[in-house]
N, C-alpha and C positions, 0 to 999 in steps of 0.2 A: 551798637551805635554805628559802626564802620557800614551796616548795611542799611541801617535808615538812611545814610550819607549817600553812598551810593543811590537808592531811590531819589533821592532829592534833587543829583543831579540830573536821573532820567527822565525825571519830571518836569525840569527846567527848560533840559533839553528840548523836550516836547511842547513845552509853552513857546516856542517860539519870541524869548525877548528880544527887546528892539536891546540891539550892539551897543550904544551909545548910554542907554541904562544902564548896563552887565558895567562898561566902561564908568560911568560914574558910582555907580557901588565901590568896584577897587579902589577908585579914587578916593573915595570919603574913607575906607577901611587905610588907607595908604596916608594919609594926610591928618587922620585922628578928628577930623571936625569936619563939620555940611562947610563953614565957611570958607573954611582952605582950601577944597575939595574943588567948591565954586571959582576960588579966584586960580587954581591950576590947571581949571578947566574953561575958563572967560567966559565964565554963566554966569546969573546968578543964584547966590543961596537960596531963593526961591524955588528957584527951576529944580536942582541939587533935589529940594527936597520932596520936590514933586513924580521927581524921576524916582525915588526911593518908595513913595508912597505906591506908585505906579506899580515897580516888582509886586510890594507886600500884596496887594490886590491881585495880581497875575497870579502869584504863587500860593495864596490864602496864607501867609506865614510872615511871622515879624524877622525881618534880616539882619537889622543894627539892634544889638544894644546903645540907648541915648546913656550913655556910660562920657568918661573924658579919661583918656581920650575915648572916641566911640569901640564896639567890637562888635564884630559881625554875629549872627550865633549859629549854631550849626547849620542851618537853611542858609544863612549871608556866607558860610566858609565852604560852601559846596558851589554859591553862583561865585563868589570871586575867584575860585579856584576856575571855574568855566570860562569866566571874562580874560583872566591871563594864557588860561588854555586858547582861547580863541584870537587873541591877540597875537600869540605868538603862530599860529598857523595864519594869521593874515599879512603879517612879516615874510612869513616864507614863501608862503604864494605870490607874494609882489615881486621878490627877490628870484627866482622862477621867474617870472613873466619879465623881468628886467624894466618893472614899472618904478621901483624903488629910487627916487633921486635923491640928490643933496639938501634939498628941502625938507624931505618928510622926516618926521620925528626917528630919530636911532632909536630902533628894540632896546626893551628895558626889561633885562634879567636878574629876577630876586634871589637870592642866594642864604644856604646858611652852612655856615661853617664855624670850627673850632675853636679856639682863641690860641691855642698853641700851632695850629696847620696854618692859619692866616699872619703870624708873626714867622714864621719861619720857612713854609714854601708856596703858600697859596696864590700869593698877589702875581709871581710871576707867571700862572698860567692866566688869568685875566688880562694882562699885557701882550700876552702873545695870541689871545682873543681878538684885543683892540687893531691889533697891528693891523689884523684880516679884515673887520668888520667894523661900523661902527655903532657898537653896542657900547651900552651902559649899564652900572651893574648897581645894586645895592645888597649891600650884606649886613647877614642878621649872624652877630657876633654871639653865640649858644655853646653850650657845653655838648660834646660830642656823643654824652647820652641823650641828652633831649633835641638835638636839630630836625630829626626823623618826625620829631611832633609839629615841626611848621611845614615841612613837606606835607604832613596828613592835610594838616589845614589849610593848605591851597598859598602858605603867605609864602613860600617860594618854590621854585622849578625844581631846583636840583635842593644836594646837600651835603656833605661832607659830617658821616654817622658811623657811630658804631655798632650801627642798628643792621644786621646781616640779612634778616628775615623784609625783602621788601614793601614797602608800606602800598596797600592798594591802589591800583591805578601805577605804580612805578616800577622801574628796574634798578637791581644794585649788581654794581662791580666794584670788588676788591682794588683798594689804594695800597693796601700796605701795614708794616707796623710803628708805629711809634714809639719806641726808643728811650722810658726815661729808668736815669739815673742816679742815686742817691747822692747828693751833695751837700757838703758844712764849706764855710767858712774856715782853716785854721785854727785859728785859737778857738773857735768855739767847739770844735770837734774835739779839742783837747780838753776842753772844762768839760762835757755833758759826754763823751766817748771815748773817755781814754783805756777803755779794755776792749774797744769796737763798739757798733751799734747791735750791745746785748738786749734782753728783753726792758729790762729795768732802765734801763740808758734810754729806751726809746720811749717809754711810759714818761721818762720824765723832763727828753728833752724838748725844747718849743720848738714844734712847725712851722710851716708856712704853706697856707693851703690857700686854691686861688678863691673860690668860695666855698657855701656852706656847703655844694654838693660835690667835692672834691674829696676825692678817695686813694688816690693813688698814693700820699705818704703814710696814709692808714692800710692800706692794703699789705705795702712793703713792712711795718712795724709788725700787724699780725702774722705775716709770713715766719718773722723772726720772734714770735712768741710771744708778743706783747698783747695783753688784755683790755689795759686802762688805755684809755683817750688821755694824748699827751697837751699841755697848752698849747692853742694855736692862735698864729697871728693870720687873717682873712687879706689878701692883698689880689683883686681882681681886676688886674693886668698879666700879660705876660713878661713884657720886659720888666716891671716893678719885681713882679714877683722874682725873676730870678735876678734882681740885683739888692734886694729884701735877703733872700739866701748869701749873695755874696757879701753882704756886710754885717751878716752872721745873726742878722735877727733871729733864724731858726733856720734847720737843713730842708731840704726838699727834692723833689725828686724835678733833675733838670733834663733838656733836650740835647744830644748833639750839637753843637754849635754855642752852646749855653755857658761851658763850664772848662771848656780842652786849655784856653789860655790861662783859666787861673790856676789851672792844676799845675802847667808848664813854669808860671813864674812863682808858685808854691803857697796862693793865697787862698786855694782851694784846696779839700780832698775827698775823693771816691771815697765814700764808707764802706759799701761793698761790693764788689762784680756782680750779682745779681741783679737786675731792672728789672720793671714791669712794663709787660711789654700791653698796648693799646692797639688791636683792629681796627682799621679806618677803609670804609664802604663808600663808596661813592653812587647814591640813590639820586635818579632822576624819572621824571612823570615820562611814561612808556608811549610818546610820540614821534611821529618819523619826521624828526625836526630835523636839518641842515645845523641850525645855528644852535641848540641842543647838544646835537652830536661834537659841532666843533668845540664848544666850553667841555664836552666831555675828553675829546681827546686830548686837548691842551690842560687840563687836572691830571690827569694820568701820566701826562708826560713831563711835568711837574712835581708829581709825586715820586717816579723813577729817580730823577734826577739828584730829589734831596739827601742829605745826607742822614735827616731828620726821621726818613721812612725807608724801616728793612726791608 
């Protein structure tokens, strides 16, 4: 499939579309509908959808799924992937040429990251982005195994993944580890642990898992011998989640910064010194982007900094 994809976009490439189409494809895939699409673009839904009929003829292939909201299908995830690609090399070229004023639209960089990287040290590298530029960002809040699937699919630049092997067309650099830790509430740790978290203790004390594809306080039970899947309570937030664990709905495994004070005023406790630790890759599309480079170096230095990443 990755190399139908690839063809797809060489073929694109070579059809020569008009910019301004490649531009309202993202748009409609970014906006979920022809109509939105139209009014953030001062068209109208007509035009919108003339511009779309336009591609599918150019390309012989159907690009949106009429889904709701709409989706691109692997021919629309290769040209939107194109139109961002091209967008942000026409960003940089301006900025080069020092055509760029106060009027034109700020670069608009999609992003996807972790829900634990983004509550605890993400935001601050996109601030120190801003400072420099004036970009704007939108992020796609994903579980740190699956972000590396919107990078494939063009829905953003970069991504913050535990995916090492990088996803075609991009490069990955190492962020770090993350850091979690087995934590109870107190009194809960003494009703469901009071001999430690043995095998049996963990079969059958309640979790707290952030969703269904959350593994890390099953990984730490299996580690410790456990078989049976324990009850779990699904709580998909990160601040929820770890304050779910502090008022002892179920243990979980928290981050640095998460858990140090309630252990210190005694209303928390480490079940065991062991953690599981999380690789975190920082995958971006392999272009000799200025403004690329600079969201990459301010993640990195970002990541350094936190206490959240070994």
């Amino acid at each position: 499939m990755l190399q139908h994809r690839k063809e797809i976009f060489t073929y694109a490439c070579a059809m020569e579309l008009p910019l301004d189409h490649l531009r309202t494809l993202a748009a409609v895939v970014d906006a979920g509908t022809l109509e939105r699409a139209a009014a953030a673009l001062g068209v109208t839904p007509s035009a919108v959808s003339q511009r779309i009929r336009a591609i599918e003829q150019r390309v012989g292939r159907i690009v949106l799924r009429r889904s709701k909201p709409v989706r691109p299908t692997e021919a629309g995830e290769a040209l939107v992937q194109l139109a961002r690609k091209l967008a942000l090399l026409e960003h940089d070229a301006l900025a080069a040429l020092g055509e760029s004023g106060e009027g034109d639209a700020a670069p608009h960089v999609p992003l996807a990251v972790n829900a634990d990287s983004l509550i605890t040290w993400f935001l601050p590298a996109l601030a120190a982005v801003t400072a420099r530029v004036p970009a704007t960002f939108e992020l796609h809040r994903e579980d740190q195994e699956r972000t590396a699937q919107l990078l494939q699919a063009g829905t953003v630049m970069a991504a913050v993944t535990a995916q090492r092997e990088p996803v075609p067309g991009c490069v990955a650099s190492p962020l770090g580890r993350m850091r979690y830790v087995p934590v109870a509430e107190r009194s809960f740790a003494g009703r469901w642990f009071p001999h430690g978290p043995t095998a049996a203790a963990l079969e059958a004390a309640p979790i707290v898992d952030f969703d269904a594809h959350d593994t890390l306080q099953a990984r730490f039970a299996e580690r410790r011998g456990a078989t049976a899947r324990a009850p779990r309570h699904i709580i998909s937030a990160s601040a929820e989640f770890a304050q779910a664990v502090r008022m002892g709905l179920g243990w979980g495994m928290l981050l640095p910064g998460q858990f140090e004070a309630g252990v210190a005023d005694g209303s928390l406790v480490v079940l065991a010194d062991d953690t599981i630790e999380v690789p975190l890759w920082w995958q971006r599309w392999n272009l000799a982007s200025p403004l690329l480079d600079l969201v990459t170096e301010a993640v990195a230095d970002a990541a350094r900094a936190s206490d959240a990443i070994a």
